[in-house]
C-alpha positions in Angstrom: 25.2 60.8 32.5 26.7 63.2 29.6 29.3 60.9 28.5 26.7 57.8 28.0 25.5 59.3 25.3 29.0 59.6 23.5 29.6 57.1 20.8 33.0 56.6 20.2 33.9 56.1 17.0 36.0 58.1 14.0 39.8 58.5 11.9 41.6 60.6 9.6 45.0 60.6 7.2 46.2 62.9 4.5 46.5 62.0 0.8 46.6 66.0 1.2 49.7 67.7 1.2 49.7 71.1 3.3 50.7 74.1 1.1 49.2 73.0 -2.2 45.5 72.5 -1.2 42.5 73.7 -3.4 38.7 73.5 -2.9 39.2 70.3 -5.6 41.2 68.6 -2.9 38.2 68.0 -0.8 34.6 66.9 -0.9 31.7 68.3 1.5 29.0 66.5 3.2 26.0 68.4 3.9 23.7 66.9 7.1 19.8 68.8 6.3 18.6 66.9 9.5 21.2 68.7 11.8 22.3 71.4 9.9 25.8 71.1 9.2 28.9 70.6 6.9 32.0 69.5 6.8 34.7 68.8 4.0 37.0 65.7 4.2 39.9 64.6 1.8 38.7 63.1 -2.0 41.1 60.5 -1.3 38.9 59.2 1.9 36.1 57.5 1.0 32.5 57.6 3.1 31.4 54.0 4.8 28.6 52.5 6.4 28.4 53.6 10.3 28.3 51.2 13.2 26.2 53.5 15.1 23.1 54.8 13.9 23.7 58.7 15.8 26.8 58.0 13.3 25.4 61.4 10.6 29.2 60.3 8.7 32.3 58.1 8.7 35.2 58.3 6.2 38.1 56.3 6.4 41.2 57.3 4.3 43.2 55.9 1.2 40.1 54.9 -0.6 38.0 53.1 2.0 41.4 50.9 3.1 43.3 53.3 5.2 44.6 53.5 8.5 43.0 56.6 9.9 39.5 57.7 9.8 36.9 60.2 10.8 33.1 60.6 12.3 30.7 63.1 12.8 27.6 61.9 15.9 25.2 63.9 17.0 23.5 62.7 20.1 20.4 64.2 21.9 21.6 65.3 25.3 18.2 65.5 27.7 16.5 68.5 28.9 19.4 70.8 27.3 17.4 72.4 24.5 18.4 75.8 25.6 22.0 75.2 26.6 24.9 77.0 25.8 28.1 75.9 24.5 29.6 77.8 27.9 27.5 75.6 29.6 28.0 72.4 27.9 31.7 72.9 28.7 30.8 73.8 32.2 30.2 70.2 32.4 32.6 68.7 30.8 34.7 66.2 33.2 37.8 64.3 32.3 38.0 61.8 34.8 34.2 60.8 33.6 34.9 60.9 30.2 38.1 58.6 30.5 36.1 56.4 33.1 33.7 55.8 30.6 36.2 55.2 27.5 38.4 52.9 30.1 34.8 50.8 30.2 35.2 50.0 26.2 39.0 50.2 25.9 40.8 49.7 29.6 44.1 50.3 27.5 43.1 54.1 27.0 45.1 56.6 28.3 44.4 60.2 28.4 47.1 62.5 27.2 45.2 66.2 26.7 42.0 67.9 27.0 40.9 71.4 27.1 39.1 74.1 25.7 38.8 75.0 22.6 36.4 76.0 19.3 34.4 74.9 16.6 32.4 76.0 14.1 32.9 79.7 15.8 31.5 78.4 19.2 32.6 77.7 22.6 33.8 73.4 22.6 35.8 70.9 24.3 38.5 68.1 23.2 39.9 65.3 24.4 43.2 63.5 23.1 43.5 60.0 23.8 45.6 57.0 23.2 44.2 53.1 23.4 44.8 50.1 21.6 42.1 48.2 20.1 42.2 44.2 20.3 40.8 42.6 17.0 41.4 38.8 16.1 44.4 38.8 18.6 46.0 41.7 16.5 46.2 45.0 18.6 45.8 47.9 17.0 47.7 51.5 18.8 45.1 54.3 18.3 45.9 57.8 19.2 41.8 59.4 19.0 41.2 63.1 18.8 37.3 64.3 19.9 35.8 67.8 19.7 32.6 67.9 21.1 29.9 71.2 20.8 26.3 71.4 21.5 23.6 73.3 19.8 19.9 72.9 19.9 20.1 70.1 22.7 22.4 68.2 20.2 25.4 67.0 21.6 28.3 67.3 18.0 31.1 65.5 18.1 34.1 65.2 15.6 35.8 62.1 16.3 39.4 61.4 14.3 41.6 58.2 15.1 45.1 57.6 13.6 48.6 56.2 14.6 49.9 57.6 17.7 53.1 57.6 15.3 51.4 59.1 12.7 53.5 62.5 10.8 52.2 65.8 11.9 51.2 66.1 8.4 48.2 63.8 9.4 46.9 66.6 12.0 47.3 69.6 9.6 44.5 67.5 7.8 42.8 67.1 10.9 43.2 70.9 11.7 41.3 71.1 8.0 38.5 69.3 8.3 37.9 70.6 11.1 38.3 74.3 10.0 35.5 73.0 7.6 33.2 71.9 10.2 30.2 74.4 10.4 26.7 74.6 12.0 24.8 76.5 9.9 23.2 79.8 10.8 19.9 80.2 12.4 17.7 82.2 10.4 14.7 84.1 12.0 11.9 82.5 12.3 12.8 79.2 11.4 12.3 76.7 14.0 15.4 74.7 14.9 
């Protein structure tokens, strides 16, 4: 099943405004294993992942903010030669929500579609849930863009406050503007 292999997990804020933003502004994490960057806001800080297909997780205001970001890559089985046209062939909303509604029965699907990412055909999926931690609930509104490459399934998770200012997804937009699978070079064996 595609979406088993999902790991859902990721945030982000801004501590950036839009309009005055410089290469100084952000910091870039470079992944040698699967062969991509991506820059995130200085002012989020990089934590331990709860998942080891976690490659990164950042969380914003120093480590103790509200929103926060993760990059998994997960093998997806007998798909080392598929496309990103046909990853998305196969993308299915009602499974993916099913599967989400197995961790978090709260979670509501509000948008999914089409789109791209790091020049390549890719999917996303907007969601809302809440959380329950210690009897506290916690309102999520979680943003994930999903790619393949290689038989590697890439996916840019972001969670935040479903209240949150649009100024949180212009940062969002950013780091994922950043996001970017490197090029194959020939004769290199990826």
């Amino acid at each position: 099943m595609l979406f088993s292999a999902i790991v859902l997990s990721g945030m982000f804020y801004d501590g950036v405004q839009a309009g005055k933003i410089s290469q100084i502004d952000f910091v870039q994490y470079r992944d040698e294993q699967y062969r991509f960057s991506i820059h995130y806001p200085r002012s989020w800080t990089k934590v331990e992942a709860t998942h080891v297909q976690t490659r990164l997780k950042v969380v914003s205001d120093h480590g103790s903010g509200g929103d926060d970001l993760s990059v998994v890559v997960n093998a997806l089985p007998n798909s080392e030669k598929m496309t990103p046209e046909e990853f998305l062939k196969l993308m299915d909303a009602k499974e993916y929500l099913g599967y989400l509604q197995k961790n978090v029965p709260s979670a509501k699907l509000i948008k999914h579609g089409p789109t791209s990412l790091s020049n390549q055909v890719a999917y996303y999926f907007i969601t809302d849930l809440t959380h329950h931690v210690l009897g506290i609930e916690v309102p999520m509104r979680q943003i994930q863009i999903q790619t393949v490459r290689h038989g590697n399934v890439y996916t840019i998770t972001f969670r935040t406050d479903p209240g949150s200012p649009p100024a949180n997804f212009t940062v969002f937009e950013l780091i994922t503007a950043g996001f970017v699978l490197w090029p194959e070079m020939p004769g290199e064996n990826n």
